[in-house]
Every structure is written in structure tokens, then in C-alpha cells.
C-alpha positions as CSV (number, residue, x, y, z in Angstrom):
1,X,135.6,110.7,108.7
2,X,134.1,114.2,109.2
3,X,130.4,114.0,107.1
4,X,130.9,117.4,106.0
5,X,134.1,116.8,104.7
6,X,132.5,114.4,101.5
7,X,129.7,117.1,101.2
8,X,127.1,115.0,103.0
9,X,124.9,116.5,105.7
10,X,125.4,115.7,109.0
11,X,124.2,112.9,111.5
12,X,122.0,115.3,113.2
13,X,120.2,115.9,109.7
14,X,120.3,112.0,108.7
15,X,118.2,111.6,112.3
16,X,115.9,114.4,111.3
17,X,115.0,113.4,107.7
18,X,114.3,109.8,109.1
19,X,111.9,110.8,111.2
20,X,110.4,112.9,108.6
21,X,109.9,109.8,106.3
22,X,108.6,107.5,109.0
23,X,105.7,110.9,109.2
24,X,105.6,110.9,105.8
25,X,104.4,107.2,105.6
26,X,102.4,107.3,108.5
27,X,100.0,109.5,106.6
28,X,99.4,106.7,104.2
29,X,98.8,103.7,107.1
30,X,95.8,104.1,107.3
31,X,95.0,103.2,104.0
32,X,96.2,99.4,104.9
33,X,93.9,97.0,106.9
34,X,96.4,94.7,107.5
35,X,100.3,95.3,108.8
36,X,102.1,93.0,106.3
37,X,101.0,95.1,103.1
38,X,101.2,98.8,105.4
39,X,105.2,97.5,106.1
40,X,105.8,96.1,102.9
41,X,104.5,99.6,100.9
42,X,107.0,101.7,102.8
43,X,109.9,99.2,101.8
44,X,108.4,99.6,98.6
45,X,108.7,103.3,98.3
46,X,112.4,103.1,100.0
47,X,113.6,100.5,97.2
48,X,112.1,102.4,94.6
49,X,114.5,105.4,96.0
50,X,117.6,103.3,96.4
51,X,120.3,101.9,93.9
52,X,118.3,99.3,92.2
53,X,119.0,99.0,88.5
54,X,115.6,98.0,87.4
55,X,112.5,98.8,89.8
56,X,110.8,95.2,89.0
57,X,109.3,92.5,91.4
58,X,112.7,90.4,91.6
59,X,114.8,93.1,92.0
60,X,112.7,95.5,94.2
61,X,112.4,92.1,96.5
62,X,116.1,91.3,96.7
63,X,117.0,95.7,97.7
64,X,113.8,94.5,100.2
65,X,115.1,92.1,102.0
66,X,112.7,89.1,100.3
67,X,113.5,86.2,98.9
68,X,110.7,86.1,96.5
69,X,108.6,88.7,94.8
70,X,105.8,87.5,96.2
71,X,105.4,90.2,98.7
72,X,105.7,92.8,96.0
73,X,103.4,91.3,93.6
74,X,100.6,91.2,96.4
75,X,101.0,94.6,97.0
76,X,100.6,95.4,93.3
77,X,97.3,92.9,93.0
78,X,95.8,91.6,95.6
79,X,96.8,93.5,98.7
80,X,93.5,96.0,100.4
81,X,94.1,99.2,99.6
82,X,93.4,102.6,97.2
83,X,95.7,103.8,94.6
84,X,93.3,106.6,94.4
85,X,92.6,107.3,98.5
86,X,96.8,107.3,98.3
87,X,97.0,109.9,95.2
88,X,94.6,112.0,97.3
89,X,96.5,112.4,100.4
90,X,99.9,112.9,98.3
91,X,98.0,116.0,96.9
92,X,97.9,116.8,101.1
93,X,101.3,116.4,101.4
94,X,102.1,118.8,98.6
95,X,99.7,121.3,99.6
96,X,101.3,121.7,102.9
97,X,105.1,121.3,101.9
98,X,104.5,123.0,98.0
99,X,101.4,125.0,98.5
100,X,101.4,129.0,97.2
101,X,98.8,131.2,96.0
102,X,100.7,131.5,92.9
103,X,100.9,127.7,91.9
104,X,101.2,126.4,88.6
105,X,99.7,122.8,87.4
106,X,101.2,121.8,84.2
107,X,99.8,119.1,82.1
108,X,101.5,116.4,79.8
109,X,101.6,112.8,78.8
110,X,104.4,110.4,78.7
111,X,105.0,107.1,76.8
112,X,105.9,104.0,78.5
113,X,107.2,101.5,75.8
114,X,106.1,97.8,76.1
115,X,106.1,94.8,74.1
116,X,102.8,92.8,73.3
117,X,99.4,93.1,73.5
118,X,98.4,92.3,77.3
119,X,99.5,95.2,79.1
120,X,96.6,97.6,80.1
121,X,96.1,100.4,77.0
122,X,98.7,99.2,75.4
123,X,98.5,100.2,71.6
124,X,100.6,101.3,68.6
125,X,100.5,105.4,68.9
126,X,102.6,108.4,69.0
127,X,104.7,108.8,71.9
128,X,107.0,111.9,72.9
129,X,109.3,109.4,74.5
130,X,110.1,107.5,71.6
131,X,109.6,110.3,69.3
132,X,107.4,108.5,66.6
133,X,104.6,105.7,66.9
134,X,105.5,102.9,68.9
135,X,103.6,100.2,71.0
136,X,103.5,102.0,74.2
137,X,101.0,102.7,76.9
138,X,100.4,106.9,77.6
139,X,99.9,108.1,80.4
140,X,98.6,111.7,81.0
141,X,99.9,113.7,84.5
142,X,98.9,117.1,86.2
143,X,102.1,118.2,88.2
144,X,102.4,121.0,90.7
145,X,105.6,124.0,90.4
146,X,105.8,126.2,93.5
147,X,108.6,128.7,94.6
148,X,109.8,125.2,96.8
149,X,109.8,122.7,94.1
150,X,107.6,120.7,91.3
151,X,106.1,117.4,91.9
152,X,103.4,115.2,90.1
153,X,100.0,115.7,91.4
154,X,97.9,113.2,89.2
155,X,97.7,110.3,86.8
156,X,95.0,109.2,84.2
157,X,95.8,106.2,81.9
158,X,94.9,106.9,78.4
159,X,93.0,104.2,77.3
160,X,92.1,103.9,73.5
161,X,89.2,103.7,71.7
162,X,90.1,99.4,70.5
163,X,90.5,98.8,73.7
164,X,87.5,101.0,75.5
165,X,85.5,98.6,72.8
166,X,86.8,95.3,73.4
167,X,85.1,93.8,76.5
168,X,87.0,90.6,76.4
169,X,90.7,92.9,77.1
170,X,88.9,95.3,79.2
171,X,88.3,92.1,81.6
172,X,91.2,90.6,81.0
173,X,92.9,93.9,82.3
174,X,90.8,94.4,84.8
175,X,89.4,97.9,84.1
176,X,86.4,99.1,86.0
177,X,82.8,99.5,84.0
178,X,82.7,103.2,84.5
179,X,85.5,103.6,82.6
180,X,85.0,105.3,79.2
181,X,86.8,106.4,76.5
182,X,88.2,110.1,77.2
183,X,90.3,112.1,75.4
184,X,93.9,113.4,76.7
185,X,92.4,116.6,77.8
186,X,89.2,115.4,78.7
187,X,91.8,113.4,81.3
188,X,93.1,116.4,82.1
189,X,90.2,118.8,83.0
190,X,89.5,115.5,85.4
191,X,92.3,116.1,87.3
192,X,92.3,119.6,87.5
193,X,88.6,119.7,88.6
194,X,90.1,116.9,91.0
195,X,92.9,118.8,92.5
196,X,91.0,122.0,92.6
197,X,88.4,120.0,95.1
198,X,91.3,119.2,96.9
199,X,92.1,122.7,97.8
200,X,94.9,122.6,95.3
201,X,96.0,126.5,95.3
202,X,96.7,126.7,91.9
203,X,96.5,130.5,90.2
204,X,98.0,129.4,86.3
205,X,97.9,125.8,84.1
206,X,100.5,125.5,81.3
207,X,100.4,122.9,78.5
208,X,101.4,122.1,75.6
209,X,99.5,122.2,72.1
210,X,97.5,118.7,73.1
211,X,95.8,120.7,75.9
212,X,96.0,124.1,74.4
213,X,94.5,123.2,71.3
214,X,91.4,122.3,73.0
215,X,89.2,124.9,73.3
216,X,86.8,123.2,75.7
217,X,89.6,122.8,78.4
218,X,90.8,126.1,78.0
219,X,87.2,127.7,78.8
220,X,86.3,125.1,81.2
221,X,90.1,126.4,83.5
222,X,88.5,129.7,82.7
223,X,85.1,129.0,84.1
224,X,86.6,127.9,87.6
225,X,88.0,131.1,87.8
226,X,92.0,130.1,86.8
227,X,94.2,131.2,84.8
228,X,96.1,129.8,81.8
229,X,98.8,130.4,79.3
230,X,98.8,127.1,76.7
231,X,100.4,126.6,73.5
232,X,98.5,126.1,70.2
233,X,99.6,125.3,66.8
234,X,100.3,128.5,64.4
235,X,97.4,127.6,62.9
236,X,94.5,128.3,65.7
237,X,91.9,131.2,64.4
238,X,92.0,134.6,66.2
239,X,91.5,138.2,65.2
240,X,93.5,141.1,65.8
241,X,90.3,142.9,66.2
242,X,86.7,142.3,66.9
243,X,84.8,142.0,63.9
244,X,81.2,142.9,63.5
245,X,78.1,140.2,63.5
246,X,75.0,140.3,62.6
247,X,72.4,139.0,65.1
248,X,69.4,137.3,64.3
249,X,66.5,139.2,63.1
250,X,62.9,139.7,65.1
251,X,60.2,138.2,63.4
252,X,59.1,141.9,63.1
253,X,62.2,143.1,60.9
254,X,62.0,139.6,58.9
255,X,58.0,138.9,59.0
256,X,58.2,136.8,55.6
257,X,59.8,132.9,55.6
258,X,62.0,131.3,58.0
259,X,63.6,133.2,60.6
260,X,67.4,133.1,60.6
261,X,68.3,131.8,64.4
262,X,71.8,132.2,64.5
263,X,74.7,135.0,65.2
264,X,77.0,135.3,61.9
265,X,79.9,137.7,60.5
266,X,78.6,140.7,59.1
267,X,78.7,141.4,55.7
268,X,82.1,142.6,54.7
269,X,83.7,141.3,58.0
270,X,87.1,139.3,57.8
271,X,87.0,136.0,58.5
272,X,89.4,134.9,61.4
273,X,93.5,135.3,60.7
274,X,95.9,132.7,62.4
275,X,98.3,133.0,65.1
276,X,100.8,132.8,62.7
277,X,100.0,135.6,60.4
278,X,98.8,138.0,63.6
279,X,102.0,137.4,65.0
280,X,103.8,138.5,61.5
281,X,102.8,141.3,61.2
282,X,104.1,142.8,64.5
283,X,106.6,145.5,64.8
284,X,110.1,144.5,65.8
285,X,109.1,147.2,68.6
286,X,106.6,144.7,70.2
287,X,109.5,141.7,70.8
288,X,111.6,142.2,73.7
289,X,114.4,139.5,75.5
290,X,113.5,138.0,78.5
291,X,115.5,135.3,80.3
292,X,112.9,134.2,82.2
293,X,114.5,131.0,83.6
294,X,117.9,129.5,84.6
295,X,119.7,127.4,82.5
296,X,123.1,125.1,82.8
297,X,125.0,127.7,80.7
298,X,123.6,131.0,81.9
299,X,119.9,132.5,82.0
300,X,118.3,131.1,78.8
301,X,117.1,133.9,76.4
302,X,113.9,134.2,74.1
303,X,112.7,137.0,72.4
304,X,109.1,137.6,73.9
305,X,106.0,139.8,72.7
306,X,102.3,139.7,73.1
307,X,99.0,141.3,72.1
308,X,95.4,141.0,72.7
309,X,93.1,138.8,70.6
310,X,89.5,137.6,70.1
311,X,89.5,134.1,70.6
312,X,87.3,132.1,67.6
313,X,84.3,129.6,68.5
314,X,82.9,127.9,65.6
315,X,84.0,130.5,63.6
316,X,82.5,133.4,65.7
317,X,84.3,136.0,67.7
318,X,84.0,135.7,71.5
319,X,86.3,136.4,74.6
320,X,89.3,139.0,74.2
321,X,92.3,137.5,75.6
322,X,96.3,137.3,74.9
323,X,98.3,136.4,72.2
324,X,101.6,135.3,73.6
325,X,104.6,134.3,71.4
326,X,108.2,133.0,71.8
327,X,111.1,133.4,69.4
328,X,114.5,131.8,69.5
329,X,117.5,133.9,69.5
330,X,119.6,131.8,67.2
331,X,117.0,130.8,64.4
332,X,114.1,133.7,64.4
333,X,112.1,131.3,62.5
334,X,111.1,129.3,65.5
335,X,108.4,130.8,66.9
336,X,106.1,129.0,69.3
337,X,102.4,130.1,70.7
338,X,100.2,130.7,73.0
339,X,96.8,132.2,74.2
340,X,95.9,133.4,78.0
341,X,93.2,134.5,79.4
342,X,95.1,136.4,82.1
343,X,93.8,140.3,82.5
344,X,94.8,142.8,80.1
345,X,97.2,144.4,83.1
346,X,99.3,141.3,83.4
347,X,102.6,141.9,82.7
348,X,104.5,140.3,79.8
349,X,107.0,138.4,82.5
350,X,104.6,137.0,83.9
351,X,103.2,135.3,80.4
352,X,106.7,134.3,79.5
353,X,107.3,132.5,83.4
354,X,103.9,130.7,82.8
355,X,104.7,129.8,79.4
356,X,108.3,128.6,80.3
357,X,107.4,126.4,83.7
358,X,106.3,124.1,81.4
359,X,109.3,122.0,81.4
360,X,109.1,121.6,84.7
361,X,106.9,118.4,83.7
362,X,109.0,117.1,81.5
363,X,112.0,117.6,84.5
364,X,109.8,115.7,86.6
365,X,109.3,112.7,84.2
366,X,113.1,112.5,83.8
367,X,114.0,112.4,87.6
368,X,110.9,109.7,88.0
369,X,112.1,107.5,85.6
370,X,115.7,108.0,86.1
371,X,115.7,108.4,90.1
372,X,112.3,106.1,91.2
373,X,111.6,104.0,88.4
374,X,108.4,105.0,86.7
375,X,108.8,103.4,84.0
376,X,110.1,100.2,85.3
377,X,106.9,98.3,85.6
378,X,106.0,95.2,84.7
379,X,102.1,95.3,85.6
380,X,99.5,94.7,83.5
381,X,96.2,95.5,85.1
382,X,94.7,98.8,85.6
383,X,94.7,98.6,89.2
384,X,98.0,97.2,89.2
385,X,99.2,100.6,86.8
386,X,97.8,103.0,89.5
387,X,99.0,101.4,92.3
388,X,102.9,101.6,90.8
389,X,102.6,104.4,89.5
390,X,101.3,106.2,93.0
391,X,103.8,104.8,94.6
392,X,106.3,106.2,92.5
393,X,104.7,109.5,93.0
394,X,104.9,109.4,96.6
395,X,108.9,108.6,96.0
396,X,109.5,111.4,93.8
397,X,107.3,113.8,96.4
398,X,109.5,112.7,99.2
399,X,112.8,113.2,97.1
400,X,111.4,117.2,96.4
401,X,110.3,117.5,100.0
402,X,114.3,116.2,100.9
403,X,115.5,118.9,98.1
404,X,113.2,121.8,99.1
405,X,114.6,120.9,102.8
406,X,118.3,120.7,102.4
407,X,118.8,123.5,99.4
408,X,122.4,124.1,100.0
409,X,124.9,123.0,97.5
410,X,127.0,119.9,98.1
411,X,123.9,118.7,100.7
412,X,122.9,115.0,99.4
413,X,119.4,115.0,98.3
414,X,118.2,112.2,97.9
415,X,117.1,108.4,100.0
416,X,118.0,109.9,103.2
417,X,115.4,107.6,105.0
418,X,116.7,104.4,103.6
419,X,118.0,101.8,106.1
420,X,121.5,100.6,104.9
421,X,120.6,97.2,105.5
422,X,118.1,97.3,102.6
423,X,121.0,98.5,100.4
424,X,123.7,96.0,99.4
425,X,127.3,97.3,100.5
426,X,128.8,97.0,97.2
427,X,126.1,99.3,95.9
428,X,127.1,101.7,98.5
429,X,130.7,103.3,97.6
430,X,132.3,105.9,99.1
431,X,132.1,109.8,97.8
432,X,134.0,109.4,95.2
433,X,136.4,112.4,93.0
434,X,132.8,113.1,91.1
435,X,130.2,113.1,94.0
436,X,131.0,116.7,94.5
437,X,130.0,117.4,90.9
438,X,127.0,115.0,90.9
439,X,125.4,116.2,94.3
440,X,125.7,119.8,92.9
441,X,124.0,119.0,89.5
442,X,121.1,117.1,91.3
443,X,120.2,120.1,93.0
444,X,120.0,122.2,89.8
445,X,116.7,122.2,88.8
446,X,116.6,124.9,86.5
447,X,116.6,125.2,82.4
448,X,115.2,123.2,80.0
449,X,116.1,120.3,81.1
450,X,117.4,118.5,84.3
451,X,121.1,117.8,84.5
452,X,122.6,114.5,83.1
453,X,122.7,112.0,85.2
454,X,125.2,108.5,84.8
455,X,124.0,106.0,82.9
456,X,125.4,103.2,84.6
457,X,125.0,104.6,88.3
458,X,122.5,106.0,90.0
459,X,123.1,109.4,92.3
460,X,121.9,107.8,95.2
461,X,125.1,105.3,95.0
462,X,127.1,108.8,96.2
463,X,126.9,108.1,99.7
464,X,129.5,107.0,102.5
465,X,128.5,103.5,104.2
466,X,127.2,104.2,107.4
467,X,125.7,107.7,106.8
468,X,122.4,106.5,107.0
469,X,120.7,106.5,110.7
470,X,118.7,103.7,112.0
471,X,114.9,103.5,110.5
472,X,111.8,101.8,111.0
473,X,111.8,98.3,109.1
């Protein structure tokens, strides 16, 4: 049968993406000291791409070839090598497959549900996964949207406070002594500082209210010179205009008692509005539809308007900057915010692109725990947690890289470098009357979410047996 006639790419292009893979892992070798873990990790990262229905040791073993888990479990705890020096060439890889001037690093967190007590950071807290509090472990992310694709640059486990103070679970877990408490975007100015060492080109970050609400990450972005458009709660201080303030008098113009050392409000100057109330009282002239993104349906329409501001520091005036706000169409009431400190020539679009990449995150979260298993773990150390979750990243990098490489519709997009022997024949059916429909909606990557996937079957099941070439074992 014809490849091109089930919508698959052909042999030539099987070859090709192959040999991209095996250069893609040879980037990482030299990370292993030993051959047994260095040929074990790049199974590891096929499996985690391939049709297995839960990404654990047993399972992950038998898609491997093994007929224990013990291979897998060394390389998750006791096997030489750096989660960290790993995560670092990644960012490489992105740079040169993802890279543009006009990059945007988004920042979120994710829940990962677990039972018990023993998992690393585990804790009762809110999770956006769940949608309430739950005994989960979070994890913060930085990820990276270019014109070519998005991918996850970074990971920080968020480790709470009872268990930053218990030394007995901090042992147990095997966290390192440097390891403090930090908050979520404390985490987060870590890996931006990180990437931006890198050589990260990153012009904008996006957030949500965790990270926008933080005024210390918003003027430490500023102070390395980048650009951000974050959301805040309708409640954050700002004033339409700058007020006045009374500096602190000389000891000649106040020569009698203690002299005031502190910048105030002037008499008879408002105090700082909200967001909310700023944004109320603009004209209906101000708002204007944008669809700023594509969406399942159709371009996806907001009503979009902005002005400029004085941000509010301990209840002072200081920088001028923008006061960006989305509307719904269908309910007006919804109205969501955000503050940039982009120039005062930048164009509104460009706000409302900013503001709106933001799901690309939480796109990437669904296609790595739908399509490579991040949250499939059953590690409990912290070393353990990086090392999974790395290698998960590196899966999900290679899946984009395969996307970003084979755009057109009906081209398969995903596990091209997996060798079928790794890949049970039953779990490898023919094209099927939907693969048409399910190759196309795997490439669409735009709106506010990504496109539904099968709950019973993975997309990489979509692919005829014997399409895959020959790979290194």
C-alpha cells in the first residue's frame, strides 16, 4: 500500500526523521558515563512517545523490551547522570529549532494528583487540575511559543513550607540542603533568569494572576530589559493619572523635631483606583474586536482596549505603564486584566497576542500528559521527579520539532523514530476510517485549547505496521 494513500508521510521521510532522533539523543550522551543507562534513556524517551497506556516502570519496561523494571527504575535513581545538565541542553535544542527574536516564555503551574504522604511536596493545596484542593504535588514550568511551535523550557517543584520544615521528609525524599522554601514566582523568576543565561531569545513573558500579581517578578522581567503583559486580579491599585507627592523636607524647611524621611501622597491627592473601576469608566470608543488567535470553530473574538497607568508600590505612584483588558463577546461582564510594561507606541494587537499565547501552556500540559505521560509517575524522590519529568520534556520537544517539520495536513506527527519492534503489533492498527480526522486535529494547535483526543487510544496507535524505518536500539 501506497504511504500517501493512508495520509502518512513517506519512507524517504520515515528515514529522515530517524536520523533526526538518533541526533537528537546524541546531544544528550554525553551526559551518561556508562552505555547501559545512555541506551536505556533513549528507549525511555521512545516508550514514553509510543502507545503505552500508563507511562510507569512495568509498563514502560514491557513497550522496552525488558522483562523487569529494573532497568527503568535505575535510570530514575541510581543511574550517573543530570536532570539539570539534560534540561540545559533541551533549552539548546529549542533555541536552534524554536528560537526568534520575538519569543514568548509563558509561566504556569500544574497539579499532579497523588495519594499519601511519601511522594516529594506532596500536600493538600489548590490545584488547577483538579479544580479545588486536593493532595497533589505542583509543579511550576516556563515554556517557550515561537512562530514554529511551543515547547516547555523549565521545571521547579514547588515544595511547601511543612515540608521545607520537616528534615526527617526532606531526607526521606531526598531533597538537596540548598533547597529552600520559594514561592511560585520566586520559582519562576529562577527560571527565567536561567533561560535568559542560556541565550533564551525571549522579547515578552505572559502569566497568569499567580505571576502577575507579584509585583517583584514583574519589575525584576523589567529590569533585565523584557517585556511583559500578565494578568492581575480586578482588584490590583493603579491610577489613571499621576498623582502629586510630597517629598521629604530639608532640615532647613523643617529645622524643629524629627525630620519626615519618606515620599507620601500630597495633600488632597487620590488614593490609588483599581483595575476594575479604571477600566469602567472607559468609553465604549476605547474597546475594539480583535480575534487575535485561531480557534476550532473560527478566529476566536474578544473585545480589547487599553490605556496607560501608574503602577502602585506600597501605596506610591511609580512607573507609567499599560492597562490592558479583555471582554467576552457573549457575557460583557467577564472582563479579565492585565498590566505591560511594553512602550507607549506598541500597538494594541500586539498586547492582545501576548496576552492570548497564554494558553499555549496550558496546550502544552495537555499534549504532555495525554501524548508522553507527565503525569504518569510513580517517583517519589526529588531527583527521581526531575529526572521524569526532563525526560518527558525532551519527548514533548521532539514531538514539536516532528510537527514544526512536517506541517502539512494529513502528515503523521508524532513517534516517527520509534522502532516497531518496541511497539506490540496489536497496538499498531492500520489507518483506520478516523485517522484522517485525528492526524488533522493533532496538527491544529490553535484556540484555547488543543483538540480532543480519544480517551481510550492514543494518536500515535494511527499508524500502518511497517511504516516505521529501522532505528538504533
Amino acid at each position: 500500500m501506497d504511504p500517501g494513500a493512508s495520509g502518512l508521510p513517506a519512507a524517504a521521510a520515515w528515514d529522515a526523521l530517524a536520523a533526526d532522533f538518533e541526533a537528537f539523543h546524541a546531544r544528550f550522551a554525553g551526559l551518561f558515563a556508562r552505555s547501559e543507562p545512555r541506551e536505556q534513556a533513549i528507549k525511555y524517551v521512545r516508550s514514553l512517545m509510543g502507545p503505552v497506556a500508563r507511562r510507569n516502570g512495568w509498563q514502560l519496561a514491557e513497550a522496552i523490551g525488558d522483562p523487569t523494571p529494573d532497568r527503568v527504575q535505575r535510570l530514575m535513581y541510581s543511574a550517573d547522570w543530570s536532570a539539570d545538565a539534560a534540561r540545559d541542553l533541551l533549552m539548546d535544542f529549542t533555541i536552534e529549532q524554536f528560537g526568534d527574536p520575538q519569543g514568548i516564555g509563558v509561566l504556569d503551574e500544574t497539579g499532579f494528583l497523588k495519594k499519601g504522604t511519601k511522594s516529594v511536596g506532596v500536600a493538600r493545596q489548590y490545584s488547577g487540575t483538579a479544580g479545588k484542593i486536593e493532595n497533589c504535588q505542583i509543579g511550576v514550568f516556563l515554556s517557550y511559543n515561537g512562530p514554529r511551535g511551543h515547547v516547555i523550557l523549565d521545571r521547579r517543584l514547588y515544595l511547601p513550607g511543612s515540608w521545607c520544615s520537616d528534615p526527617e521528609r526532606r531526607q526521606d525524599a531526598h531533597v538537596p540542603e540548598d533547597v529552600a522554601f520559594r514561592t511560585k514566582p520566586q520559582l519562576a523568576m529562577q527560571m527565567l533568569h536561567g533561560a535568559w543565561q542560556r541565550g533564551v531569545p525571549m522579547a515578552w513573558v505572559a502569566g497568569d494572576e499567580v505571576y502577575g500579581d507579584d509585583p517583584v517578578l514583574r519589575d525584576g522581567i523589567a529590569a533585565q530589559g523584557h517585556r511583559y503583559v500578565l494578568a492581575v486580579v480586578s482588584s490590583t491599585p493603579v491610577w489613571p493619572e499621576r498623582p502629586e507627592v510630597a517629598e521629604p523636607p530639608t532640615e532647613r524647611e523643617h529645622p524643629r523635631g524629627p525630620l519626615r524621611t519618606r515620599t507620601r501622597l500630597a495633600p488632597g491627592a487620590p488614593h490609588a483606583s483599581t483595575v476594575a473601576k479604571v477600566v469602567a469608566q472607559w468609553s465604549p470608543k476605547q474597546w475594539h474586536r480583535l480575534a487575535v488567535h485561531q480557534g476550532e470553530k473560527g478566529p476566536i473574538e474578544y473585545d480589547w482596549a487599553r490605556a496607560r497607568v501608574v503602577d502602585s508600590r506600597r501605596r506610591l505612584p511609580t512607573d507609567e505603564i499599560w492597562l490592558l483588558a479583555r471582554r467576552s463577546v457573549s457575557n460583557p461582564s467577564e472582563v479579565a486584566y492585565y498590566l505591560s510594561n511594553a512602550g507607549a507606541a506598541t500597538p494594541l494587537a500586539t498586547l492582545a497576542h501576548v496576552a492570548s499565547t497564554r494558553y499555549t501552556i496550558e496546550q502544552c500540559f495537555e499534549e504532555a500528559k495525554d501524548d508522553v505521560g507527565l503525569d504518569h509517575y510513580e517517583v517519589r524522590t526529588w531527583p527521581s521527579w526531575h529526572r521524569y519529568i526532563t525526560l518527558g520534556m525532551m519527548a514533548l520537544a521532539w514531538l514539536a520539532f516532528v510537527r514544526a517539520k512536517l506541517p502539512a495536513e494529513g502528515a503523521f506527527p508524532y513517534a516517527p523514530a520509534m522502532s516497531p519492534e518496541f511497539v506490540p503489533k496489536a497496538a499498531r492498527p492500520g489507518p483506520g476510517k478516523n485517522a484522517e480526522r485525528m492526524q488533522k486535529a493533532a496538527l491544529d494547535t490553535s484556540g484555547k485549547k488543543s483538540a480532543p483526543r480519544p480517551k481510550k487510544a492514543t494518536l500515535r496507535r494511527r499508524w500502518r505496521p511497517g511504516a516505521f524505518p529501522k532505528s538504533v536500539a
